[in-house]
N, C-alpha and C positions, 0 to 999 in steps of 0.2 A: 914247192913251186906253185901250185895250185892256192895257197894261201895268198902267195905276193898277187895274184891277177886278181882272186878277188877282192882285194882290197886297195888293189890302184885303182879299180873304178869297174870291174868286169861287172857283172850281174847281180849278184844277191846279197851285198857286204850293206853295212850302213848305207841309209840315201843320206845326201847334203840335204840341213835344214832349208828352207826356202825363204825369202828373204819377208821379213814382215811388211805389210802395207802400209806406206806413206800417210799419216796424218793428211787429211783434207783441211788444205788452208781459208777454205771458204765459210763466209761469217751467214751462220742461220739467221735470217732474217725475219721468222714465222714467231720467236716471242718479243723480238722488238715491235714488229708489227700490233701486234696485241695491244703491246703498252702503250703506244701512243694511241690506239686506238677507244683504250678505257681511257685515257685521260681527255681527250675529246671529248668524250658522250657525260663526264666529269664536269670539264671547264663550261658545256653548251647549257648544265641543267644548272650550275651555280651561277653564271651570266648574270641572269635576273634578277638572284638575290641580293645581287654589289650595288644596285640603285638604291636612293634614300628611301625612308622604309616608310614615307605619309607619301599617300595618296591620293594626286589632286589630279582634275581637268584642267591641265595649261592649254592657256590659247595656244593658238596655230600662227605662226607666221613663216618668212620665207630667207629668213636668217640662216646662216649656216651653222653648223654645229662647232662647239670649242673645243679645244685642245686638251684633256688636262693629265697633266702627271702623277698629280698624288689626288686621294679622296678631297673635296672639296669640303668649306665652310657653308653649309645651307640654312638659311630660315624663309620655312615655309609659313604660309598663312590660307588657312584655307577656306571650305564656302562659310563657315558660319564664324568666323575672323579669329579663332584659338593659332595662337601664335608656337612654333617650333622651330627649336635650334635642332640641328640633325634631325633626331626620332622622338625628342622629350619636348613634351611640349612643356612651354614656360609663360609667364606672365607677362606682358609688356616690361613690365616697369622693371623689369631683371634680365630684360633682353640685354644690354648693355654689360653687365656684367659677363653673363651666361656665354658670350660671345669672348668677353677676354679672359675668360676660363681656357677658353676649346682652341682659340686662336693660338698656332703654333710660333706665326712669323711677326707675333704681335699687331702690330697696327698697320702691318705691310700686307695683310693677311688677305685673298681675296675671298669675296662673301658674296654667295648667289643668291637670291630671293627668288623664290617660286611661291605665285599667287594663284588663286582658284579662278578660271575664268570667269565665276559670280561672283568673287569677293568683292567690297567695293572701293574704287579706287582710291578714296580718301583713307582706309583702314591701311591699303599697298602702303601706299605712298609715310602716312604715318609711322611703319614701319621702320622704312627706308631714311627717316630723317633720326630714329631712334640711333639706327647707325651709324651714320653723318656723323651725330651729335657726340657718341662715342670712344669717336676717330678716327676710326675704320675708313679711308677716301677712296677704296679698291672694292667695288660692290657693282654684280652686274644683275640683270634682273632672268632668267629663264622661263623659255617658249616649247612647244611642242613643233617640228618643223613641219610647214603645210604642204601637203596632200598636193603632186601635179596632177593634174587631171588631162 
């Protein structure tokens, strides 16, 4: 008799195991944080390198800035008049080609021209009719936006 009590539940028999603890359904948040966080400090140092890679002083004016979706068609021209499509620079006389090499949408293709604030306008403009003459009817010229004061 002494066996039956202790083993319905008196004192000193087997304990009941204890029920294990519920999984936490809550979402750590301390390594996503992270990751978005290198990838910011990522996206802010590569920013500057997505711009065209020649380097010029564009004028200033009070234009607003443009829209664009994909990397654009560039030919810069800059202070001492060496002509460049993106980052290579080219020869006048090949500009025409060089452009329907690079152009994706063909002749729908838009094309920005960026001049050196000293270049001189006749050398821009000469440019620009390279263009024209090309096919290319979709060409807009690029400013630096002006300083409010």
């Amino acid at each position: 008799m002494a066996m039956a009590i202790g083993a319905a539940g008196g004192g000193g028999g087997r304990r009941r195991r204890s029920k294990r603890r519920a999984p936490i359904a809550d979402i750590n948040m301390t390594p996503f944080i992270d990751v978005i966080l290198v990838l910011l400090i990522i996206f802010m140092v590569a920013a500057p390198l997505l711009t065209v890679g020649v380097p010029l002083d564009l004028p200033k004016t009070s234009a607003g800035q443009i829209n664009i979706d994909q990397k654009p068609l560039t030919v810069s021209v800059k202070e001492n008049g060496a002509v460049y499509v993106q980052d290579k620079q080219t020869v006048l006389a090949d500009l025409a080609g060089a452009l329907q090499a690079q152009a994706k949408q063909g002749f729908d293709e838009r094309i920005y021209v960026r001049g050196a604030k000293t270049v001189e306008y006749g050398k821009v403009i000469e440019v620009m009719a390279v263009i024209t003459k090309a096919g290319f009817k979709r060409t807009a010229m690029i400013t630096e936006p002006q300083e409010k004061n």
